[in-house]
C-alpha positions in Angstrom: 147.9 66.4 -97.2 146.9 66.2 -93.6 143.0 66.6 -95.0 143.6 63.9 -97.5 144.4 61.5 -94.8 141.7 60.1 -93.6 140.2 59.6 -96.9 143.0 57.9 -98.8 143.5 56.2 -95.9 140.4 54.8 -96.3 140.7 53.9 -99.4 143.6 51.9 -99.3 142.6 50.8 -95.4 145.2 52.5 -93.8 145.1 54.0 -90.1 146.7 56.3 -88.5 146.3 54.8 -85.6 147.2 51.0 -85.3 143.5 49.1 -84.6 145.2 47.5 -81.6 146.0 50.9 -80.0 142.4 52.5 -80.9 140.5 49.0 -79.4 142.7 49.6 -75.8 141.7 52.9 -75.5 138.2 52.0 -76.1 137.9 49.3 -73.8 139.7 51.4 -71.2 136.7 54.3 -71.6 134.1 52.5 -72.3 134.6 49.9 -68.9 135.4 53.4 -67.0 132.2 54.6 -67.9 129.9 51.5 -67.1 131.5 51.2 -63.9 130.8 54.5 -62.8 127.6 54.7 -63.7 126.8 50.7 -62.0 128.4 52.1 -59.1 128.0 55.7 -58.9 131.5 56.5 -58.5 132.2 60.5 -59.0 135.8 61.6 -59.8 136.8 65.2 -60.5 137.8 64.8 -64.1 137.3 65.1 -67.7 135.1 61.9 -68.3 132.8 62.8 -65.1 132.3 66.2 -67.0 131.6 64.4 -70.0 128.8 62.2 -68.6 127.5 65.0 -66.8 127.5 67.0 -70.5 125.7 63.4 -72.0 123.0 64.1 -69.2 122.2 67.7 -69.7 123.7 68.8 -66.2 127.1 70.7 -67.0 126.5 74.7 -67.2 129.0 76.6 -69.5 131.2 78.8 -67.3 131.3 82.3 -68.0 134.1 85.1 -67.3 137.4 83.5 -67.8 140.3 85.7 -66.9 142.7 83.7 -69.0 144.8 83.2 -65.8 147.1 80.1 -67.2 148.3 82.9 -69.7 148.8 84.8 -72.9 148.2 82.1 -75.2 145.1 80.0 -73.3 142.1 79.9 -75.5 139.1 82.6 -74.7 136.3 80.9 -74.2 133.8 81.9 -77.5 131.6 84.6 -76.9 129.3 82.2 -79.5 126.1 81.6 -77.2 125.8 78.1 -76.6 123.3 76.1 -78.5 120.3 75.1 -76.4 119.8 72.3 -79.0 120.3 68.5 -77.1 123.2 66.8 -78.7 123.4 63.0 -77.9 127.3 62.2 -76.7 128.0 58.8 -77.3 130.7 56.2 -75.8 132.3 56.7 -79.0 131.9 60.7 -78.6 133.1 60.4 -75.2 136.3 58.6 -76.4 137.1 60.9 -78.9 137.2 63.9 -76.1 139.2 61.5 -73.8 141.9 61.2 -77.0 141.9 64.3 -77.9 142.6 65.1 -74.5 145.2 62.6 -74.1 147.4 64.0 -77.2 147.2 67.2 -76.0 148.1 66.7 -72.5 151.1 64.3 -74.0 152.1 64.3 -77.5 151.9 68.5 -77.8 153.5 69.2 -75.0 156.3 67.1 -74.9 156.6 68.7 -78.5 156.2 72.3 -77.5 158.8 71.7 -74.0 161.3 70.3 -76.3 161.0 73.4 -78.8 161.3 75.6 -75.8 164.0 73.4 -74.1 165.9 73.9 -77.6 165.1 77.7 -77.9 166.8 77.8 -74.1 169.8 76.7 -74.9 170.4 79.0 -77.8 169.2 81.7 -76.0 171.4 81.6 -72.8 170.8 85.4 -71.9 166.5 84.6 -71.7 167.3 81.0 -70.1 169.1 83.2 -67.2 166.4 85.5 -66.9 164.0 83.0 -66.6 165.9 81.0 -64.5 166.2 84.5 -62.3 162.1 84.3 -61.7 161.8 80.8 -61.0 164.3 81.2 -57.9 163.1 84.4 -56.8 159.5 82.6 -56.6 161.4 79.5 -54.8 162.4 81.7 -52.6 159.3 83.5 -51.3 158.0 80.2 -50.8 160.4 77.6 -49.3 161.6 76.0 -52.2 157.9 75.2 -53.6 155.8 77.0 -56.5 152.4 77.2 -55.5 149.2 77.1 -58.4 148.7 80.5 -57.6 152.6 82.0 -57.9 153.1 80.1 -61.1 150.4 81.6 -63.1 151.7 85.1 -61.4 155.1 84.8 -63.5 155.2 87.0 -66.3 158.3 86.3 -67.7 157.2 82.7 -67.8 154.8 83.1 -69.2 156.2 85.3 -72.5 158.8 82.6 -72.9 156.0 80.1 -73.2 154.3 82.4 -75.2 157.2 83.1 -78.0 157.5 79.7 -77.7 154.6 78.9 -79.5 154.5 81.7 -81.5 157.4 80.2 -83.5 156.8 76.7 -82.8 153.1 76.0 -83.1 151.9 72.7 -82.1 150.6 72.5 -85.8 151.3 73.8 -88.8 147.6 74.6 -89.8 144.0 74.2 -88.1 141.1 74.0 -90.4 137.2 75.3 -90.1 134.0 74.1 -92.0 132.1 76.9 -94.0 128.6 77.0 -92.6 127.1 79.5 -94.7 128.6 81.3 -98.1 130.5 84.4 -96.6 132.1 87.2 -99.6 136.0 88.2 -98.7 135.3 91.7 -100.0 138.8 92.5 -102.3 141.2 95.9 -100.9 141.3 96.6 -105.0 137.9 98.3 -106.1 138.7 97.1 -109.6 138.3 93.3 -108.5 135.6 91.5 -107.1 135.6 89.4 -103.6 136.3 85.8 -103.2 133.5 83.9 -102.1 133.6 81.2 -99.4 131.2 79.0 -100.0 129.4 76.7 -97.9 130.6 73.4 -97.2 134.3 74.7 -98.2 137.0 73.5 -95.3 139.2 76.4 -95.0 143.0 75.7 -93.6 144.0 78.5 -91.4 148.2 78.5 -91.8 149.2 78.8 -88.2 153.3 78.7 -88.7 152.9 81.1 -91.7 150.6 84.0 -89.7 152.8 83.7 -86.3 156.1 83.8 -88.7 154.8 86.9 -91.2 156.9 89.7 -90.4 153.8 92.0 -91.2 152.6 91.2 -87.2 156.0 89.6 -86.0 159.1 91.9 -87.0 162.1 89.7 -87.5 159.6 86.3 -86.8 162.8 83.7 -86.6 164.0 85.6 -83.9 163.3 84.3 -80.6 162.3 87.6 -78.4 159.7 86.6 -75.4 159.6 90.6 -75.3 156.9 90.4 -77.9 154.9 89.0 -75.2 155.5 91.7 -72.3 152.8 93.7 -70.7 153.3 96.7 -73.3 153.5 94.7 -76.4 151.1 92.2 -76.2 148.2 94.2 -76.1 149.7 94.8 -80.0 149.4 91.2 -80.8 146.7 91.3 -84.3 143.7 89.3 -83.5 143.5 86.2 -85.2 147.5 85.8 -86.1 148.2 84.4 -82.7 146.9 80.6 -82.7 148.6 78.2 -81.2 145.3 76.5 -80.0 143.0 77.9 -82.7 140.5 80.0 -81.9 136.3 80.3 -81.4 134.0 76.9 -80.0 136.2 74.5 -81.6 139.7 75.7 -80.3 141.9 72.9 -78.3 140.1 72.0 -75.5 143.6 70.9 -73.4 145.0 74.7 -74.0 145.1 75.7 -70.3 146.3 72.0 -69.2 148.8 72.2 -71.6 150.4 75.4 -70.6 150.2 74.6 -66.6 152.2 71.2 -68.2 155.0 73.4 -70.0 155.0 75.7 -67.2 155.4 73.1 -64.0 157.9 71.0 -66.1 160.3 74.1 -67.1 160.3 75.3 -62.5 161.3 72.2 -61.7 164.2 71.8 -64.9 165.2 75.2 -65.0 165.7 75.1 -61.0 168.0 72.1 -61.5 170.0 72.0 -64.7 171.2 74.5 -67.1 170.0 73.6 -70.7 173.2 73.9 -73.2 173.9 73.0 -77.1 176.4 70.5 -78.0 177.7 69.4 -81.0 174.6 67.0 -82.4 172.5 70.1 -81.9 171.0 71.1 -85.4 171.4 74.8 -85.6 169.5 76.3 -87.3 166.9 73.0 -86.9 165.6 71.9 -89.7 161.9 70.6 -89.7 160.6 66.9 -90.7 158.5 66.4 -93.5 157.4 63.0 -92.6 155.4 64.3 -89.7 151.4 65.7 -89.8 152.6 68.4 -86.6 155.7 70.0 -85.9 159.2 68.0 -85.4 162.9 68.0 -86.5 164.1 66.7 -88.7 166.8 65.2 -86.6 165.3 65.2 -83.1 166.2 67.4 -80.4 169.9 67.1 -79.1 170.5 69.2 -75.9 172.7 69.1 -73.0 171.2 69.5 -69.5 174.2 70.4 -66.9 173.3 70.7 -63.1 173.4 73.9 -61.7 176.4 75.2 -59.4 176.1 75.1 -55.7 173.9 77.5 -54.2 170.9 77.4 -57.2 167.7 76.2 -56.9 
């Protein structure tokens, strides 16, 4: 349904996005833009890299250690194309948006999942909440860039997180050339992928198949530890998708989660009460993952002596 969208929508000229709301965040990039370039103003962030991109002066980086953790996107070993590609305002704006939703929309999504999973999970929301202080402690009170990205258990809590609770339930690639699934049965032939074809890769069903997750509805950041998660099957971990066209907000999203859940965690304890939907059950009037019901969670300040 979520491919049909945009062409029913046209059809019928409906948007997903009110005109109003698409116009205000065109005028808002588009002016940024112009007045950069009229006055050469230069600010460390993702429209100057764009503009820099439009003008042929941003170089790929190479080597990235995948600090911001587990489930940040590796960067494709694809070699770039050397072929100029014109970027447009309107190209520009759609990076800017994309950007904006995934900086916003999925993580306030994914937090609340986690928040959610917290409180039915006291046992990992103490454990967690054991790191965070310990870090505090080593350096008054603060969590420097550098000591967040250094906490493991963090990090597989973020991790199961959105092993369970993608942002999406799918991501989808364009066939560029006809490719044969060769079949396990000798007997039967391959299925052929032809070119042009938009596959949908089912996120939710790969990181829930208890072929590569044992016991998927169970919430168990253990998966993620340093023994396990070199066990992790290539390609059925994908919150962000995966190759040149993953999520380009992946590692800004999980330094997001990860800030927000040190400064809650250090504060409140996260609790169910009785609005809370357990087990949740999941909207169908969305296009990405919600309740059905919202989330309903009780956030109680810590006892004397916490962080």
């Amino acid at each position: 349904m979520t491919q049909m969208s945009k062409s029913v929508g046209n059809l019928f000229g409906i948007q997903v996005f009110p005109k109003r709301a698409t116009e205000f965040f065109r005028r808002i990039v588009k002016d940024n833009i112009e007045k950069r370039e009229a006055e050469g103003i230069v600010r460390p962030d993702l429209i100057h890299l764009l503009m820099e991109a439009r003008k042929g002066k941003l170089k790929p980086e190479s080597g990235g250690d995948n600090r911001e953790g587990f489930a940040a996107v590796e960067e494709s070993q694809i070699e770039p194309s050397r072929k100029e590609v014109e970027l447009s305002d309107e190209h520009i704006l759609a990076q800017a948006m994309l950007f904006f939703f995934a900086a916003f929309d999925t993580v306030s999504t994914a937090a609340s999942f986690m928040a959610y999973e917290l409180a039915l999970n006291p046992d990992i929301q103490k454990k967690l909440q054991e790191e965070i202080d310990s870090v505090k402690s080593k350096h008054d009170g603060t969590i420097p860039y550098d000591a967040l990205l250094s906490m493991k258990y963090l990090d597989q809590v973020v991790s199961e997180t959105l092993r369970k609770w993608p942002p999406n339930f799918e991501t989808d690639r364009l066939c560029v050339k006809d490719y044969l699934i060769p079949s396990t049965n000798p007997d039967e032939k391959g299925f052929l992928v032809k070119k042009g074809i938009v596959a949908l890769v089912p996120m939710m069903a790969l990181q829930r198949d208890p072929q590569y997750y044992p016991e998927p509805d169970r919430f168990d950041p253990e998966r993620f530890n340093d023994e396990n998660k070199s066990k992790v099957v290539p390609g059925t971990y994908l919150p962000f998708g995966m190759g040149p066209r993953n999520c380009i907000g992946s590692r800004f999203a999980l330094l997001e989660i990860k800030s927000v859940f040190c400064h809650l965690l250090g504060k409140f304890d996260i609790t169910p009460y009785d609005k809370t939907e357990i087990p949740m059950k999941l909207s169908s009037k969305h296009f990405n993952m919600q309740p059905e019901k919202g989330f309903w969670l009780r956030f109680n300040l810590r006892k004397e002596g916490s962080s």
